[in-house]
C-alpha beads as a LAMMPS data file, in Angstrom:
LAMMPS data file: protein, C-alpha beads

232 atoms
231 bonds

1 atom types
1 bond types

-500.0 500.0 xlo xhi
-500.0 500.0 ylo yhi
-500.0 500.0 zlo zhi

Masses

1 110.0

Atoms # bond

1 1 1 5.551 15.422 12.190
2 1 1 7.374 12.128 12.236
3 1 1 5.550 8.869 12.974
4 1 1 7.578 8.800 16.558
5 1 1 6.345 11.933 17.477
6 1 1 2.806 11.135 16.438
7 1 1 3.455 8.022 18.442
8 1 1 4.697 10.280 21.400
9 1 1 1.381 12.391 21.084
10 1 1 -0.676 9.537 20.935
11 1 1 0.942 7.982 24.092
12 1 1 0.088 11.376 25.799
13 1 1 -3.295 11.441 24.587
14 1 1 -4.512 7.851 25.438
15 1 1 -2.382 6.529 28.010
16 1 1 -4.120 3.570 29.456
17 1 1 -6.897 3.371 26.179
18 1 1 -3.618 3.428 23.543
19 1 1 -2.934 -0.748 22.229
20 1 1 -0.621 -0.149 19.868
21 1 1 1.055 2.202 17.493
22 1 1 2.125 0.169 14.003
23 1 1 3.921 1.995 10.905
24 1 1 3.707 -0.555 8.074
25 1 1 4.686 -1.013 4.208
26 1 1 7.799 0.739 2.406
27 1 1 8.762 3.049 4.980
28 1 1 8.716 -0.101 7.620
29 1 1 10.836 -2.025 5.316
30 1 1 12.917 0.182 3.925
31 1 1 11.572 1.456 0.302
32 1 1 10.679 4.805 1.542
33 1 1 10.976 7.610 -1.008
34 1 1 10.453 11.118 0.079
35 1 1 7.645 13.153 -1.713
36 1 1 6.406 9.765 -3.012
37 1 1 6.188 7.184 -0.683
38 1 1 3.279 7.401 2.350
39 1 1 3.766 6.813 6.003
40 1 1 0.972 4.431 6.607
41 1 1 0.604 4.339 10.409
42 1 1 -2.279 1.866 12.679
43 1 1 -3.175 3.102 15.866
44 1 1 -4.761 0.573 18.424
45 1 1 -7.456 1.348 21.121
46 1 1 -8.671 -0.895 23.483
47 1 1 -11.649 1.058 22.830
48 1 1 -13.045 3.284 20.053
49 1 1 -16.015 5.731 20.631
50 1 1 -16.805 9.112 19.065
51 1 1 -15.481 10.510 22.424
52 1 1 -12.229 8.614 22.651
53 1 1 -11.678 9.301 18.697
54 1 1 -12.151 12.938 18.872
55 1 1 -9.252 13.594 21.947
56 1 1 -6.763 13.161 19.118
57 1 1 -8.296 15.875 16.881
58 1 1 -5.526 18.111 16.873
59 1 1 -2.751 15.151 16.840
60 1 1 -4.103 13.704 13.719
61 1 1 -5.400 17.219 11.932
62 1 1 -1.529 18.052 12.387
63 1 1 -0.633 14.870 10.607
64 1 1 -2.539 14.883 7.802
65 1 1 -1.748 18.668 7.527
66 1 1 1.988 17.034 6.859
67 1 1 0.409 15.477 3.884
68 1 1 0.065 12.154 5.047
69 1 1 -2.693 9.717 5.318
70 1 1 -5.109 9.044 8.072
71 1 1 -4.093 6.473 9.753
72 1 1 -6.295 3.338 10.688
73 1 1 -7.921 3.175 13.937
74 1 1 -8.739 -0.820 15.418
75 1 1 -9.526 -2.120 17.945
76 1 1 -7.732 -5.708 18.824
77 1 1 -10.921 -6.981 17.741
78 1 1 -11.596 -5.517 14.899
79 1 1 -8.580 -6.857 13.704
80 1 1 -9.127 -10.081 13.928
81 1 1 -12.643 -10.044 12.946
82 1 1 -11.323 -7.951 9.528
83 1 1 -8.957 -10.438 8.422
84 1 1 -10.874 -12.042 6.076
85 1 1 -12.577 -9.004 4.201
86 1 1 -8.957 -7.383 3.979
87 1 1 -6.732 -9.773 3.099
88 1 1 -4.010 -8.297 0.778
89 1 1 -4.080 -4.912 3.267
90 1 1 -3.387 -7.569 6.297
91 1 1 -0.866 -9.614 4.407
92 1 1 1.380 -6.573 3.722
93 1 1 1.012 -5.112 7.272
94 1 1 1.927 -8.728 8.702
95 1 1 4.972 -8.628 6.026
96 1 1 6.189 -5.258 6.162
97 1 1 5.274 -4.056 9.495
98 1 1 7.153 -2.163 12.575
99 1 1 5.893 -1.902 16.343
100 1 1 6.851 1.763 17.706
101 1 1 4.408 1.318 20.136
102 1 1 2.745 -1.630 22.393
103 1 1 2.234 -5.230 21.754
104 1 1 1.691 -6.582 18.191
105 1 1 -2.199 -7.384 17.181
106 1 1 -1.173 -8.723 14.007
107 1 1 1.273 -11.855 15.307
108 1 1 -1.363 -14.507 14.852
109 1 1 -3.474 -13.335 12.612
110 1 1 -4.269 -15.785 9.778
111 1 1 -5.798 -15.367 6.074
112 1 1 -7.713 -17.493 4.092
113 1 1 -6.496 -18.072 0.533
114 1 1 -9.714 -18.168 -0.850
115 1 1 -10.552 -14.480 0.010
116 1 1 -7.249 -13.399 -1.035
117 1 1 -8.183 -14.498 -4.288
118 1 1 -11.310 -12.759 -4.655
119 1 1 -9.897 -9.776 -3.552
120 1 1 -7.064 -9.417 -5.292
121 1 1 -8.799 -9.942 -8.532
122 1 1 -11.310 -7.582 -7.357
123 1 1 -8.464 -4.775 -6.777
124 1 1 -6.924 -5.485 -9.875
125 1 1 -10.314 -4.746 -11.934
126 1 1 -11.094 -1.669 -9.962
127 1 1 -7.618 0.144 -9.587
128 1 1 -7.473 -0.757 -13.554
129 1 1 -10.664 0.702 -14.311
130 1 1 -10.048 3.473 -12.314
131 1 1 -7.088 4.466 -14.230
132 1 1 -8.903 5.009 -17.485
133 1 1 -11.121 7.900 -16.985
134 1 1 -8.242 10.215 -14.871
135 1 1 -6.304 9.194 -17.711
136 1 1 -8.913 11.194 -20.182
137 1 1 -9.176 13.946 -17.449
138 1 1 -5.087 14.064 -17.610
139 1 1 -4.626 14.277 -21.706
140 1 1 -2.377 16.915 -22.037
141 1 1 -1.143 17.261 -18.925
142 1 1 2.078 14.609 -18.893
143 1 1 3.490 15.699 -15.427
144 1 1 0.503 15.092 -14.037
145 1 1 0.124 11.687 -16.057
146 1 1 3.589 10.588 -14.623
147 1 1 2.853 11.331 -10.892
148 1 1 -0.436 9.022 -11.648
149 1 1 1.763 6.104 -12.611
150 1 1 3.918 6.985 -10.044
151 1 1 1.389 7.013 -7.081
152 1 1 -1.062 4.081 -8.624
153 1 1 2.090 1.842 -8.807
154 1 1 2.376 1.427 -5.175
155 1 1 -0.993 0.219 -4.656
156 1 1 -0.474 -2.358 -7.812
157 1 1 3.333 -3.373 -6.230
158 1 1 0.468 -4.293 -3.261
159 1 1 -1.047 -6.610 -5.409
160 1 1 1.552 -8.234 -7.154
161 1 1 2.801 -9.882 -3.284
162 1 1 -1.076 -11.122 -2.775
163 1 1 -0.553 -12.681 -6.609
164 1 1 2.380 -14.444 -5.587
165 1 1 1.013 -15.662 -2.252
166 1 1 -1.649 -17.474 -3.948
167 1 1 0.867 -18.957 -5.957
168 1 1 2.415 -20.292 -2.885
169 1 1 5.535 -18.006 -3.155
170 1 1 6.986 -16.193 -0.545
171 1 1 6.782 -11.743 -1.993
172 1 1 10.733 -10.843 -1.512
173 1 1 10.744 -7.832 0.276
174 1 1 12.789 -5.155 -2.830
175 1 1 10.485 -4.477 -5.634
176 1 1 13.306 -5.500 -7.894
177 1 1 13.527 -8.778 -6.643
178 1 1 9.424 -9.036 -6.395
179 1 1 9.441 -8.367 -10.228
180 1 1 11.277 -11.034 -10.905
181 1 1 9.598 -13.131 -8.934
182 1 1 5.789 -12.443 -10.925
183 1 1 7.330 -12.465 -14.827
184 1 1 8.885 -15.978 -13.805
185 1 1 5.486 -16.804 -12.691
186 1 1 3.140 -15.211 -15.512
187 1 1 3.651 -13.810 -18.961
188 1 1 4.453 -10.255 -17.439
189 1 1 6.657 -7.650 -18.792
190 1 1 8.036 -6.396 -15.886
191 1 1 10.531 -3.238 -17.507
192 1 1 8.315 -0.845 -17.203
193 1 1 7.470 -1.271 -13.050
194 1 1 11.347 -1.280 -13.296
195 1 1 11.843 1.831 -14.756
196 1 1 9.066 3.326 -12.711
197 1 1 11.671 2.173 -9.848
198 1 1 14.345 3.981 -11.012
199 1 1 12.343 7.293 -11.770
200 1 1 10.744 7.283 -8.009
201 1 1 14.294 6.685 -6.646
202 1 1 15.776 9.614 -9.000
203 1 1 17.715 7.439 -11.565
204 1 1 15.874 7.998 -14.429
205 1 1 13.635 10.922 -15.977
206 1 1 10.459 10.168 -18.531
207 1 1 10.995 12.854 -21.371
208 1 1 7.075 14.638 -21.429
209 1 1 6.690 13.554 -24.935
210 1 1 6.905 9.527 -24.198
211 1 1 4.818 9.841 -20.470
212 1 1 1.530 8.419 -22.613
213 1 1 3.826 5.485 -24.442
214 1 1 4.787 4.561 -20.876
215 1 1 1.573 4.608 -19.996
216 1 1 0.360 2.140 -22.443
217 1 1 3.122 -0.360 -21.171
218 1 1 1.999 0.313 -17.581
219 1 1 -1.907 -0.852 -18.796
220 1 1 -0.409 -3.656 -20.442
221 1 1 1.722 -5.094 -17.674
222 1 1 -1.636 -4.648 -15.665
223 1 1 -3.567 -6.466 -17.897
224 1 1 -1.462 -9.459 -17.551
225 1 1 -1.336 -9.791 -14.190
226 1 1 -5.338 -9.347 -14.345
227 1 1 -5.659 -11.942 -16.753
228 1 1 -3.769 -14.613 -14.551
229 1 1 -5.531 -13.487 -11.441
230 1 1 -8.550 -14.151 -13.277
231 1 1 -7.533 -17.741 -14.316
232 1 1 -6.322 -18.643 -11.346

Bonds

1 1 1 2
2 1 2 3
3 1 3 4
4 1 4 5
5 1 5 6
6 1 6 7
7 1 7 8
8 1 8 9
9 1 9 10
10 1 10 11
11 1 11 12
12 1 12 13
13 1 13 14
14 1 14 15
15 1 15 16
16 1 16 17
17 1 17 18
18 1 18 19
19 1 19 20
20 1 20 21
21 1 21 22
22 1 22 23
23 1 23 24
24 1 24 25
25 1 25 26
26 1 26 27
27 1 27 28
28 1 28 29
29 1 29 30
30 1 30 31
31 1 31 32
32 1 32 33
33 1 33 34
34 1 34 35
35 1 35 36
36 1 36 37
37 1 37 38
38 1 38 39
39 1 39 40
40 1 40 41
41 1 41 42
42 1 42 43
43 1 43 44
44 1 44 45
45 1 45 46
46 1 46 47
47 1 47 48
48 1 48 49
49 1 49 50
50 1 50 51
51 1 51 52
52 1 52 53
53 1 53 54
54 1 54 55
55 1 55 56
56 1 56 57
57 1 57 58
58 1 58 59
59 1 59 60
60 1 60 61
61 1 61 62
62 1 62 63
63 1 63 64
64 1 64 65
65 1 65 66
66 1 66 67
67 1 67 68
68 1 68 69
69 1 69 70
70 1 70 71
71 1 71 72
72 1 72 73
73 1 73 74
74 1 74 75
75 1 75 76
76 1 76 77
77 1 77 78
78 1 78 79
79 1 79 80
80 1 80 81
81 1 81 82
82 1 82 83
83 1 83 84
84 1 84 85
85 1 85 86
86 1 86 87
87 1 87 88
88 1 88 89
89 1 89 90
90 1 90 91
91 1 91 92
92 1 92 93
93 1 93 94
94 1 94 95
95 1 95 96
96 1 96 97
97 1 97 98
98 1 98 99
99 1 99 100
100 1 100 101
101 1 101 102
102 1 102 103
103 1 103 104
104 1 104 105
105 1 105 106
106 1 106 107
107 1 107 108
108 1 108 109
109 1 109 110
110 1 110 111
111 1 111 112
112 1 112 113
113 1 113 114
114 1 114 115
115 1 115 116
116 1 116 117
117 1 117 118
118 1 118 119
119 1 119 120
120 1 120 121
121 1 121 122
122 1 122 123
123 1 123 124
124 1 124 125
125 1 125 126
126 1 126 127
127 1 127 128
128 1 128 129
129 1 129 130
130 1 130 131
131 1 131 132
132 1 132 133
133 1 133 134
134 1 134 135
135 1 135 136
136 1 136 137
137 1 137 138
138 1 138 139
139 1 139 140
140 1 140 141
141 1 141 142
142 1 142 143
143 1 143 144
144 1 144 145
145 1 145 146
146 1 146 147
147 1 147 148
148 1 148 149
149 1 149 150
150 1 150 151
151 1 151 152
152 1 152 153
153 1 153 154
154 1 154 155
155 1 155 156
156 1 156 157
157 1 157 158
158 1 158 159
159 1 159 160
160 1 160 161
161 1 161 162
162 1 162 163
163 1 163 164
164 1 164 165
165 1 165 166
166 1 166 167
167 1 167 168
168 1 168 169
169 1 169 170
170 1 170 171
171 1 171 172
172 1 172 173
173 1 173 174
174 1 174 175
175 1 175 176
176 1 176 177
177 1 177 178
178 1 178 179
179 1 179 180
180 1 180 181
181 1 181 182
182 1 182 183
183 1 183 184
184 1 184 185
185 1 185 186
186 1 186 187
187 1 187 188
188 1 188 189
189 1 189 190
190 1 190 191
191 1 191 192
192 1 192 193
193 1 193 194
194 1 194 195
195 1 195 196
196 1 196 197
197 1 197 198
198 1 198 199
199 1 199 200
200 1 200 201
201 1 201 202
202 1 202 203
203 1 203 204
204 1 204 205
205 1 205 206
206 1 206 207
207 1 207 208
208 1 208 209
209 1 209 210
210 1 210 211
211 1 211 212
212 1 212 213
213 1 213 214
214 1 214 215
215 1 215 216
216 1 216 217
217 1 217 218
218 1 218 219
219 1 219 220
220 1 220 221
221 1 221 222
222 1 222 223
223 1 223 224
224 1 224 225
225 1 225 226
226 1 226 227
227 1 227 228
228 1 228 229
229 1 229 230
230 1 230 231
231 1 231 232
C-alpha cells in the first residue's frame, strides 16, 4: 500500500470526520530511498475517539504490515496546541510537507525559538546516548552496525535543520547542500553524513571490516553538533 491508496481508504472510512491526509519529510520532498527511507503520513480528524480510531483498524494494520510507520493521528487542535512541545517534528512537516488530502492544518502554525532549542539539544543527548548501548549489543555484527547508522542518520539529518534554524538560517532542502550549510556554521566534519549519502543512494559500499571506524566518525560528527547546541 501506497500513501494514495491509504489516503483513498481513509477517505472511504471517514468521509465527513476525515481533515486531512499529510505525507511529510524525504519522500514529500524528494529524498526518498526505497528499503531505507519511511513514508511518514498525518491523518486529520475533526474528531478522535476510541470509536472513530478503531474504524480504520484494518486500513492501518495493512499499512504497517507494508513495513511502514504508524502514522500520526490530530486533531486541528491538537496541532496547534502541540506546537510548542514538538518543535523540530513541526518544523520539518511545515518544511517538507505534501497535502494528498484536505486543507492544510499546518499553514499558520508558528514555533517558538526558545523551545526549539531545548529540544533539539534534548534530541541530540538522547538519540546519542541511545546509540551506545545497541552499539555493544551489535559488536560483531557489522551489517547490522551499518543499517544502525543508516536508519539513526535520518533522525540526526532532522536535527541538523532545527540547528540551523536557531542559527537563523534557512535548512536547504538536499542533504548535500544542508551539510554544507552546518560545517560552515560549526566545527563539524561533515564527510562521513556524506558518505552515508552515497551508501543509502547505492554509490558507495562500507567494506565489513571498516563499519566500526565509520562508526567512530559518525559519534564524532555527533558530538560536535551536540557541543554547539549546547553552547548555544
Amino acid at each position: 500500500m501506497n500513501p494514495q491508496e491509504l489516503t483513498k481508504q481513509l477517505q472511504s472510512i471517514y468521509n465527513d470526520n476525515l481533515e486531512s491526509v499529510i505525507l511529510y519529510g524525504s519522500a514529500a520532498d524528494g529524498e526518498f530511498h526505497k528499503g531505507i527511507s519511511d513514508y511518514n503520513m498525518i491523518v486529520v480528524l475533526k474528531e478522535i475517539s476510541p470509536n472513530e480510531l478503531a474504524k480504520s483498524n484494518k486500513a492501518i494494520k495493512k499499512w504497517s504490515k507494508g513495513g511502514h510507520p504508524l502514522p500520526m493521528i490530530f486533531t486541528v487542535q491538537i496541532i496547534k496546541d502541540a506546537a510548542d512541545v514538538f518543535p523540530i517534528e513541526f518544523f520539518d512537516i511545515i518544511e517538507r510537507r505534501k497535502i494528498l488530502y484536505g486543507l492544510d492544518p499546518f499553514l499558520d502554525i508558528k514555533i517558538d525559538g526558545k523551545n526549539l532549542r531545548h529540544q533539539c539539544e534534548h534530541e541530540l543527548r538522547s538519540k546519542l546516548l541511545g546509540l551506545h548501548p545497541r552499539i555493544a549489543l551489535l559488536a560483531g555484527k557489522p551489517k547490522d552496525l551499518q543499517r544502525l547508522i543508516l536508519e539513526s542518520s535520518s533522525s540526526f539529518f532532522a536535527l541538523f535543520r532545527g540547528i540551523l534554524r536557531l542559527a537563523g538560517a534557512k535548512p536547504k532542502e538536499l542533504k548535500k547542500e544542508l551539510l554544507a550549510q552546518l560545517s560552515k556554521l560549526i566545527n563539524f566534519n561533515p564527510n562521513i553524513f556524506l558518505e552515508i549519502i552515497e551508501v543509502r543512494e547505492g554509490g558507495r559500499i562500507w567494506r565489513e571490516s571498516e563499519v566500526l571506524e565509520k562508526f567512530e566518525q559518525y559519534l564524532t560528527s555527533l558530538d560536535a553538533v551536540v557541543k554547539f547546541a549546547d553552547k548555544f
